[in-house]
N, C-alpha and C positions, 0 to 999 in steps of 0.2 A: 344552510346557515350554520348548520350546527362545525361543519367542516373546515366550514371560512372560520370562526371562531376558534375551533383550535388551530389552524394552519397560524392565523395573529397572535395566539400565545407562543406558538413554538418562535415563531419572530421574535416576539419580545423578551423571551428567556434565550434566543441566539445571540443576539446585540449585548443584555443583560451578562451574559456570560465572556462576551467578546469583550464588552466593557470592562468587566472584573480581571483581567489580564494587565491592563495598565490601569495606575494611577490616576485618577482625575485631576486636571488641570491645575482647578478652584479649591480643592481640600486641602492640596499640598501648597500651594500657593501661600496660602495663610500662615504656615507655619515657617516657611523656609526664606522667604520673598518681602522685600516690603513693601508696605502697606499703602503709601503712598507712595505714587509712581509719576514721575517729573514727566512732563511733555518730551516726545521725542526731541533729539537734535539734530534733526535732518543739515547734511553737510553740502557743501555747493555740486552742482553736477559740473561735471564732467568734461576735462577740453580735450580734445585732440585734434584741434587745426594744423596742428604743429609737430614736431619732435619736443620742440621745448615746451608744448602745452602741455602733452601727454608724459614729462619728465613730471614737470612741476607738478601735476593732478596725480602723481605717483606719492611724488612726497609729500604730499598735502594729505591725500589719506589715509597715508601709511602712520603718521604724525599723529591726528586726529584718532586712528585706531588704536594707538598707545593709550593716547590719555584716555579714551572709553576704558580698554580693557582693565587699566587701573584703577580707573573708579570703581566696576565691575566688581573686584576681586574684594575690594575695602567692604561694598555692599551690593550684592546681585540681584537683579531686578530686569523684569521682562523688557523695560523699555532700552535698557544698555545694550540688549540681547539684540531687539530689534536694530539698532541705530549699527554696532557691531555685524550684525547680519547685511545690511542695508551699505556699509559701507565695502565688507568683500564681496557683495553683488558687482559693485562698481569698480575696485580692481581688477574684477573677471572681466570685465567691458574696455579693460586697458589692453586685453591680449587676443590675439585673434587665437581661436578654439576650437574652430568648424572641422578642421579634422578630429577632436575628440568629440567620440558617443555624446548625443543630449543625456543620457541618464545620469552618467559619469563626468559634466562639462563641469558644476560647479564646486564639486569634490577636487577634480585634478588643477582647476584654476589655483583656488584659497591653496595646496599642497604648495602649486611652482610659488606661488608670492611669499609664500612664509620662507621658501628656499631663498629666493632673490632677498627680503629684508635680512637673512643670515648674510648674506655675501655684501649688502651694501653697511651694514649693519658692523662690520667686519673692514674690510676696504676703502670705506668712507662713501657718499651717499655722490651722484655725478652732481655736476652743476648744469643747471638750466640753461645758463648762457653761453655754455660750450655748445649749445644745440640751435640751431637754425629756427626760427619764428616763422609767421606765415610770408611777410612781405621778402624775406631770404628767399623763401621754400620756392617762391614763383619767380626768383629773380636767377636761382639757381636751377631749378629744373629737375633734381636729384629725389631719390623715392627711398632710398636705402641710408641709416646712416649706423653706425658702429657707438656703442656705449664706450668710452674710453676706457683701456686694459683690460675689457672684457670681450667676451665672443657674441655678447648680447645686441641684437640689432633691434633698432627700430625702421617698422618698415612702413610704404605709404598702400593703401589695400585699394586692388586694382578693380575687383568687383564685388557683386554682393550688395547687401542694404547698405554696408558701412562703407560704399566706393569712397574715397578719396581721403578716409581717415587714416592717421598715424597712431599702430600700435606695435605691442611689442610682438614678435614674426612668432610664427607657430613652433619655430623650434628651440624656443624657449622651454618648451616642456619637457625636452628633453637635455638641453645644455643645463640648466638651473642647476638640477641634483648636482652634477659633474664639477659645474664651479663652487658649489658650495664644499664638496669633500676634499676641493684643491685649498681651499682656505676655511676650514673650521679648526685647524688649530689655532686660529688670531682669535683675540679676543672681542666677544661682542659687546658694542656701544647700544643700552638701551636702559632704560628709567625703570624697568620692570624688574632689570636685574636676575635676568635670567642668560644661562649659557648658549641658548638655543631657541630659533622659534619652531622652526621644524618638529623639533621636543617637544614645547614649552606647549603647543599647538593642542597637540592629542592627549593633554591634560587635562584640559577645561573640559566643566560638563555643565551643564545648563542649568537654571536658579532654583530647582526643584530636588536639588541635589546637596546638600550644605558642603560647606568647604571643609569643614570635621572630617566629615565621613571621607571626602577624596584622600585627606589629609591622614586617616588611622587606616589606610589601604597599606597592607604589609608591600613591603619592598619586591619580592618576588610579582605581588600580581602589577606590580607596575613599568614589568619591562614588557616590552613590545611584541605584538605579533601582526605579522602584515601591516604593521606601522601603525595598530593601536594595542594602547595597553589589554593588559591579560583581565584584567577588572570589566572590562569594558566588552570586551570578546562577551563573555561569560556570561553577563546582564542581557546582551541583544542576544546569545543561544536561548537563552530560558525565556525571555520573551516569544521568542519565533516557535519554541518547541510550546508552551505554554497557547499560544495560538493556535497551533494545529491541532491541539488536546481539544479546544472549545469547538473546533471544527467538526472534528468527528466527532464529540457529543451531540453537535446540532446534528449530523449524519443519521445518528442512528436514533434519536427523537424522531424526527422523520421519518423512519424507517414502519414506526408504529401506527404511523395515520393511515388511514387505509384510501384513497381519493374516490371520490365519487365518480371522476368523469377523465377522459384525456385532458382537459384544459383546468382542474385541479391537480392532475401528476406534473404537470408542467411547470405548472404555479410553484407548484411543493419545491422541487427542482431546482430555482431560481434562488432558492432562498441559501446554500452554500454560495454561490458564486457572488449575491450581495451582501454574505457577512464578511467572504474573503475582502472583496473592494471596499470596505467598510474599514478592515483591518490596517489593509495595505496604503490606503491613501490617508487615513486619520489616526488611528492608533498606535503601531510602529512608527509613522514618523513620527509623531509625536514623541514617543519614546526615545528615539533614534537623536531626534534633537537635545533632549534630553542629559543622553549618554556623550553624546559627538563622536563617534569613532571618525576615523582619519585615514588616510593613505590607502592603502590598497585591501583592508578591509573594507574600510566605508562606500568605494568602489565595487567591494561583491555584494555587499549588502543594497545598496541600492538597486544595482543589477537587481537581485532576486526579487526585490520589491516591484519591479517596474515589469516583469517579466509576469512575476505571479498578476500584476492588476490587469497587463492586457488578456493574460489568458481567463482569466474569470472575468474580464468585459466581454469576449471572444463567446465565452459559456453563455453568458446572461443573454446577449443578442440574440444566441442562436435558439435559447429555449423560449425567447418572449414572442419570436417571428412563429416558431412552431405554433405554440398557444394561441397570436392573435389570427393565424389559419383555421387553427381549430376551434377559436370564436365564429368564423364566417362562415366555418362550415354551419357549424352548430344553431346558427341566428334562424336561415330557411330551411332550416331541416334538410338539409341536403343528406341522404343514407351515406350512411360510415363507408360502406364499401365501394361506393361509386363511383364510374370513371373519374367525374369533378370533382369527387370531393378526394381522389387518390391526386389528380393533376392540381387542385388547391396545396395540396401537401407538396406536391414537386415543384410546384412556383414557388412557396415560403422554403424547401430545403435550398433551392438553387439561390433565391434573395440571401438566403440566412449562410450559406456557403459564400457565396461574396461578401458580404460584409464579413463574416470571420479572417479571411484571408485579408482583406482590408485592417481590420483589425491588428491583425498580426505581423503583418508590413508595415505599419504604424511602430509597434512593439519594436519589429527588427530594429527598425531605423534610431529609434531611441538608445536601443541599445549597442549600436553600433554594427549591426551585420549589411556589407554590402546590398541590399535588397533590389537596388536597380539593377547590378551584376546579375545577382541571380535573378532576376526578371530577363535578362538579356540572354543569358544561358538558357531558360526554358526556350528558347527557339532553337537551338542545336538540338536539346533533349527533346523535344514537346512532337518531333515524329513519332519516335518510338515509343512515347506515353500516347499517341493517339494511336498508335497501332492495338497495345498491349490496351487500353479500354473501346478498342472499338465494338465488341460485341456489346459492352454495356450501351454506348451509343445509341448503336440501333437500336436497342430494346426502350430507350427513352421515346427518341424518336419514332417508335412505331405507337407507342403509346399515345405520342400528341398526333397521330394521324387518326388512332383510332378515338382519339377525343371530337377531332374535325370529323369523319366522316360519322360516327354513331355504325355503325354498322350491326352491333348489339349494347345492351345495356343490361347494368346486373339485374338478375332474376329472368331473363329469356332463352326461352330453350332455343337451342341453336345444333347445328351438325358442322363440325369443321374438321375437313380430309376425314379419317376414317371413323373419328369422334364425334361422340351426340351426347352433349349433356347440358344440366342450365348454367348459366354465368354467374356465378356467385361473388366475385370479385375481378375487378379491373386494377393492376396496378402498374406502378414506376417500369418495373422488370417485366411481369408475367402477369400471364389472365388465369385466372381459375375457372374451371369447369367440375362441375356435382355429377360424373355420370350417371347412366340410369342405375347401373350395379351401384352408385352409394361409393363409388371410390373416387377420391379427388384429382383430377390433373391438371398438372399447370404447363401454360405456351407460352413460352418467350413472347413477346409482344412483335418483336421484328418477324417470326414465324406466323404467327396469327394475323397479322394483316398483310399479309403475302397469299395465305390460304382462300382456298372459297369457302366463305361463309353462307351457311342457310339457316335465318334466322324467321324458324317456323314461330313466335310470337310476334310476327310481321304479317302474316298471310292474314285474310280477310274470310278464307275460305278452305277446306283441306281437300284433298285430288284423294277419289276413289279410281286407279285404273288395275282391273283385273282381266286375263284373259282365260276365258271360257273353253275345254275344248268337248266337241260335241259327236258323237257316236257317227260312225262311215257311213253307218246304215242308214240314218236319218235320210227321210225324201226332203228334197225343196220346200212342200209347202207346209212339211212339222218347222221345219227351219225358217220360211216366214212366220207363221204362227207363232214362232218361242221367240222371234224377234220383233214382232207387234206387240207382245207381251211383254216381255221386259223394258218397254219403252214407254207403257200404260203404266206399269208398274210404279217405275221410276219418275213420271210423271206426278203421280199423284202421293207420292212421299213426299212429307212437310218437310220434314229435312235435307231434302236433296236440291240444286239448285235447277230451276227447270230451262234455261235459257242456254245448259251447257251441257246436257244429256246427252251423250252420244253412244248408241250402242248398232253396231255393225259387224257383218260375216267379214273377216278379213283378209282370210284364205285356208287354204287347205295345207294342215300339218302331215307329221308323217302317221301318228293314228287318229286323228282327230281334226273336226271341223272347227277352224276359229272363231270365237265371237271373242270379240273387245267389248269392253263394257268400259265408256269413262266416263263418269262424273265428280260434284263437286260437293261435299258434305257442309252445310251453311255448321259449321263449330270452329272456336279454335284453341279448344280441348282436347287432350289426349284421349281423356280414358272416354271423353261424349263421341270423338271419333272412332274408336276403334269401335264402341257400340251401335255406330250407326251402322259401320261396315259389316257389321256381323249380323246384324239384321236385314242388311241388302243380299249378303248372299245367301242368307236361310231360304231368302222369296225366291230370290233364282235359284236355287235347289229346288223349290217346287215348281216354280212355273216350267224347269225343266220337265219334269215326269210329269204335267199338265202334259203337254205335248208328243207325250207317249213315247220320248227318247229317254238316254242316259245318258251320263257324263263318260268322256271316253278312259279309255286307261292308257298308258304309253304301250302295246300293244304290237304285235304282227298276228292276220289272220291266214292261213292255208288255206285253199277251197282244193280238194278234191274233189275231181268232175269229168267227166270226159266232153274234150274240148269238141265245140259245135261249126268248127270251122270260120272262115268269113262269109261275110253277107255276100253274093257274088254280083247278086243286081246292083248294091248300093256300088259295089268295087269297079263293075264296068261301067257305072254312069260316072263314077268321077272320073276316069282314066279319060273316058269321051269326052270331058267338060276341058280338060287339059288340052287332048287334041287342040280343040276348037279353038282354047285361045293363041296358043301356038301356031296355029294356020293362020288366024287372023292379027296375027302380031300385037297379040293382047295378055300376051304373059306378063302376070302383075307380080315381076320378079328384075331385079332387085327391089324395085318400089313401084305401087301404082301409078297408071297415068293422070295426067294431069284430067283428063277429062273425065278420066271413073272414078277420080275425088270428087270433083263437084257433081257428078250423079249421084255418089251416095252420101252426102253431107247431109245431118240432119236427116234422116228417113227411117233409123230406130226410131220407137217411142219411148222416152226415158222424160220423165219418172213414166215405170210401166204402166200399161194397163191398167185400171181398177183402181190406181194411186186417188187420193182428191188431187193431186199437182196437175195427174194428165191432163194433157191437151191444151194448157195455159202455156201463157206466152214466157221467155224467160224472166222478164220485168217481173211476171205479177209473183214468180217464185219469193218466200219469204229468205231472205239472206241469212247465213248461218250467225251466231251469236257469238262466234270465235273469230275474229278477223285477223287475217295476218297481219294487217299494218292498218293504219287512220286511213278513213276516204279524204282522197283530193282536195286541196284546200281550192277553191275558187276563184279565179285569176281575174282581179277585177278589168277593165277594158273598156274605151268610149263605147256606145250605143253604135254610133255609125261604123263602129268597124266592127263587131260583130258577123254582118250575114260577107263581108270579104274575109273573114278568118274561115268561116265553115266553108266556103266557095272553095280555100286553099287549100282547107283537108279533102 
C-alpha cells in the first residue's frame, strides 16, 4: 500500500507538473475572453450534388467566414473560434484530400483555401451559373469541369464514401500556391482589408492571447518561417522543450521508488508514456490552437505530435499487457521461473508485439508513410528476415514443445547428453541447468528438446546395478553359497525392492568370476540413494569373505608345474564315442538329428536338484516380476466356436 501511495503521488505531481507548462483554459479565459458567450452560429451544411452546388457552398462560406472573422477581431471569444473552426472543417469537405497524410489533411486543406480566396479574391469570385446543376449533370453525363481562366477543376469522385460528389480535384493543392503567385500582384477585394489571406492567416492566434500583445510583437519576430511567424515558432519550441523538462523530471522521481514486485515496475513504467499522451492529445494542442502556427510548420508540428502519441500508446500497451501477464502469473502462484509462467510472458510479449506494430501502422498511415507498400515489400524481404531469425525460431518453438510435452519441470534433476544438473529455469530462448559443480548452463531450447532427456525426479524407484568379480579359485558351491546369500540379504533389506532382485553368475571374465547384482532402491533421493548403495555393498563385502572367497583383482596367474600329461582312458573313450557315431551315421555335426532332439528334450533337470522349483511343472514356476512386454489381451469369441478354434491349432 504504502507503494501504490507514492506511485499516486508521483502521478499526481507528473500531470501537476505537465499541467504547469501550459496555461489553463478557465484563468486565462476570464481575462482575455468574453464573458458572455452568444450561441454558436452553425452555418447550413454542405451541397455538392453539383458543380454549381459545391461553387455556391464555396462562396457561401467563404462569405460567412469573413464576417466571423470580423467580429472575432472587434471582440474574441471561444464560440467565434468554434463557428470559424467548424466552418474551415467544411471547406476541407469541398476538396478531395485523400492523398494528403490524416495528420497533415486539415492544416494543408485551411493552407490551399486561404490560397484559392487570394486568387478569387483578386480575379473576381466564378459564378454558379456558369456551372451545370444536378438535372444538367445527368442530362449531360460529364464528370470533369474547368473553373473559368483558371487551371482549377471541379471533378465528380468515382469511389470511396463520397462516390458520386463534386469537389474540387486533389490537385488543387498543389495548383493553388502557383496561381495565387501568378496574380498576387492584383489587388485583394475583402471587408477585412487585408493584402493577403495566406498572410493574414498565420497571424491570428486564439482568444487566450490578446490582440495588444500580437500587435507590440516587434517587426522582426513577425516574419515568417516555414510559413509561420518567428513569435509563434518560438512559443511551441519552449512549450515542447518545457515538456520534455517535466518529463524527465517525472523520470527520474521515478527513478527513486524502489517497486516491490514486477507488476509495480511496470505499473511505475506506464506512468511516462500516459503523461506523454496526456501532453500530446490535450496540452500542446491546446496550446497549439492557441498559437495557430500555419503552413509547413504546423505540418511538422503536428507530425511530431501524432508521431510521439502513437509511440507512447505503442509503450503503454506493451507495458500494461506485460503487467496484466504478470497479474496471472501472480494470481495462482504460478513460480517465477517456470515453463508457464516463461510461455505466460511469451504469449503477452507476442500479443503485446502485435498490437505495437498495429499501433504503429495506425501511426504510419496517419502520417502518411505508405504502410500497405511496405506491408507488400516484407514479402520480397521476409525470406531473408526468416532465414537470418531462424535460430531464434526454433528456440521459440522448442520452447512450446517443451511446454506441450513437460518432459521436465523447474527444480528436477535431470541428465541431458553429457549434462546432469537440476532445471532451474525454462525460458523463450534457453533452459538453465544448476550442475552438480554449482556452475550454471544454459541449452538453447531447439537443442534441449532434440536431446535425450533423463528426468531422474520422474523415476518411482533408483537402479542399483553392480558387477561383482569373484576369485578363479572359488569352487561352485562357495559361489552357490555367496549367491544364496546375497539374495537373502537383499531380500530382507527394507529398502530394496523385493519383486526386482536379481542377482546371478553371469560369466567368466578374464581374472574374475562375474556376479551381477541388480536391484531397485525404494528412494528418490540422491544423497538416501547413494547411502542405500553404500550399505549394500558393505554386506557384499562381507557376505563375500563369509564364504571363504575374495574379491578378484584385474590379475594374470603363472603356475609353475610340471605338466601331468592327458588323461589317456578319458582320450580314447571319446575318440571311440566318435568312431561310433561316424559308423553309425550319427555325427551330430553340422546340427543334431531330428530324432536325438526329441530324445534329449527336456531330460536335464533345471531348476537343479535341491532347488524348491525341482521337479514342478513349468505352470506352477512363479513368473519373474520384470516382464518384457504386457500378457495377451484376451480375444473375446462366441462359446460355440471355441473348441473349433483349438481343434484348428
Amino acid at each position: 500500500m504504502r507503494s501504490l501511495s507514492r506511485l499516486l503521488a508521483v502521478a499526481g505531481l507528473a500531470l501537476a507538473l505537465l499541467g504547469g507548462v501550459l496555461p489553463t483554459a478557465g484563468g486565462a479565459q476570464t481575462q482575455t475572453v468574453a464573458a458572455a458567450e452568444k450561441p454558436l452560429d452553425l452555418p447550413p451544411p454542405i451541397r455538392t450534388d453539383s458543380p454549381r452546388d459545391t461553387i455556391e457552398t464555396f462562396l457561401r462560406i467563404t462569405d460567412k467566414m469573413e464576417t466571423a472573422i470580423l467580429a472575432y477581431l472587434r471582440q474574441p471569444s471561444y464560440a467565434l473560434v468554434a463557428e470559424i473552426s467548424l466552418m474551415s472543417n467544411q471547406l476541407n469537405m469541398l476538396m478531395d484530400l485523400d492523398n494528403v497524410p490524416a495528420a497533415t489533411r486539415r492544416e494543408t486543406g485551411i493552407q490551399t483555401f486561404e490560397y484559392l480566396m487570394d486568387v478569387f479574391g483578386r480575379i473576381g469570385a466564378p459564378d454558379p451559373e456558369a456551372f451545370p446543376d444536378v438535372d444538367m449533370i445527368d442530362d449531360s453525363g460529364l464528370d470533369n469541369f474547368r473553373i473559368p481562366e483558371t487551371p482549377l477543376r471541379i471533378v465528380r469522385m468515382t469511389e470511396g464514401d463520397r462516390e458520386g460528389e463534386f469537389l474540387f480535384s486533389d490537385s488543387v493543392v498543389t495548383v493553388a500556391p502557383r496561381l495565387y503567385a501568378a496574380v498576387r500582384h492584383l489587388p485583394l477585394q475583402s471587408r477585412l482589408g487585408i493584402e493577403s489571406w495566406s498572410s493574414f492567416g498565420p497571424q491570428l492566434a486564439g482568444p487566450l492571447i490578446p490582440g495588444w500583445v500580437v500587435q507590440s510583437i516587434p517587426s522582426s519576430m513577425t516574419k515568417t518561417w516555414l510559413d509561420t511567424p518567428a513569435w509563434k515558432v518560438l512559443l511551441l519550441m519552449l512549450a515542447l522543450v518545457a515538456t520534455l523538462t517535466a518529463l524527465w523530471v517525472l523520470r527520474r522521481l521515478l527513478g527513486w521508488i524502489k517497486p516491490a514486485g514486477r507488476i509495480s515496475e511496470l505499473l511505475l513504467k506506464t506512468l511516462p508514456p500516459i503523461a506523454l499522451i496526456y501532453a500530446t492529445v490535450s496540452l500542446l494542442p491546446f496550446f497549439s490552437g492557441q498559437v495557430n502556427p500555419s503552413g509547413r510548420f504546423a505540418t511538422v508540428f503536428d507530425t511530431v505530435l501524432v508521431v510521439a502519441t502513437f509511440a507512447a500508446s505503442a509503450a503503454l500497451f506493451w507495458l500494461l499487457v506485460r503487467a496484466f501477464a504478470e497479474w496471472i502469473i501472480r494470481s495462482p502462484n504460478i513460480p517465477e521461473e517456470s515453463l508457464d509462467a516463461n510461455l505466460l510472458r511469451l504469449a503477452a510479449g507476442t500479443f503485446g508485439l502485435i498490437g505495437v506494430l498495429v499501433i504503429l501502422a495506425i501511426g504510419g498511415q496517419e502520417v502518411g508513410l505508405p504502410v500497405l507498400s511496405m506491408i507488400a515489400g516484407l514479402g520480397i524481404g521476409g525470406l531473408a528476415v526468416a532465414l537470418a531469425v531462424r535460430p531464434t525460431f526454433e528456440n521459440l518453438i522448442g520452447g512450446v514443445i517443451l511446454y506441450v510435452d513437460r518432459p521436465v519441470r523447474v527444480g528436477d534433476f535431470c541428465s541431458v547428453g553429457n549434462q546432469m544438473g537440476t532445471v532451474e529455469a525454462i525460458g523463450i530462448r534457453s533452459t538453465r541447468l544448476r550442475a552438480v559443480d554449482r556452475t550454471m548452463i544454459s541449452i538453447p531450447n531447439a537443442q534441449f528438446a532434440d536431446m535425450q532427456i533423463v528426468n531422474w525426479a520422474q523415476c518411482d524407484r533408483m537402479l542399483i546395478n553392480e558387477k561383482i568379480g569373484i576369485r578363479y579359485d572359488t569352487t561352485s558351491d562357495q559361489l552357490r553359497y555367496l549367491l544364496a546369500q546375497l539374495r537373502r540379504m537383499l531380500h530382507a533389506h527394507p529398502r530394496i525392492d523385493k519383486d526386482t532382485v536379481r542377482v546371478r553368475f553371469t560369466g567368466f571374465g578374464d581374472s574374475a568370476l562375474n556376479v551381477d547384482v541388480r536391484v531397485y532402491a525404494e528412494t528418490r533421493e540422491w544423497n538416501d540413494f547413494f547411502a542405500i548403495r553404500e550399505d549394500i555393498f558393505l554386506r557384499i563385502f562381507d557376505l563375500v569373505h563369509e564364504a571363504g572367497t575374495d574379491l578378484a583383482f584385474p590379475s594374470q596367474t603363472l603356475y609353475m608345474a610340471r605338466d601331468g600329461g592327458r588323461d589317456l582312458d578319458r582320450s580314447e573313450s571319446a575318440e571311440n564315442a566318435v568312431k561310433r557315431w561316424r559308423g553309425a551315421k550319427q555325427l551330430p555335426f553340422p546340427r543334431l538329428s531330428r530324432s536325438e532332439i526329441e530324445r534329449l528334450d527336456g531330460t536335464l533337470d533345471y531348476p537343479p536338484y535341491g532347488s524348491p522349483d525341482a521337479g514342478g511343472d513349468d505352470e506352477t514356476v512363479e513368473p519373474g516380476a520384470e516382464p518384457l512386454s504386457a500378457p495377451p489381451e484376451a480375444e473375446d469369441s462366441p462359446t460355440g466356436d471355441n473348441d473349433e478354434q483349438e481343434r484348428k491349432v
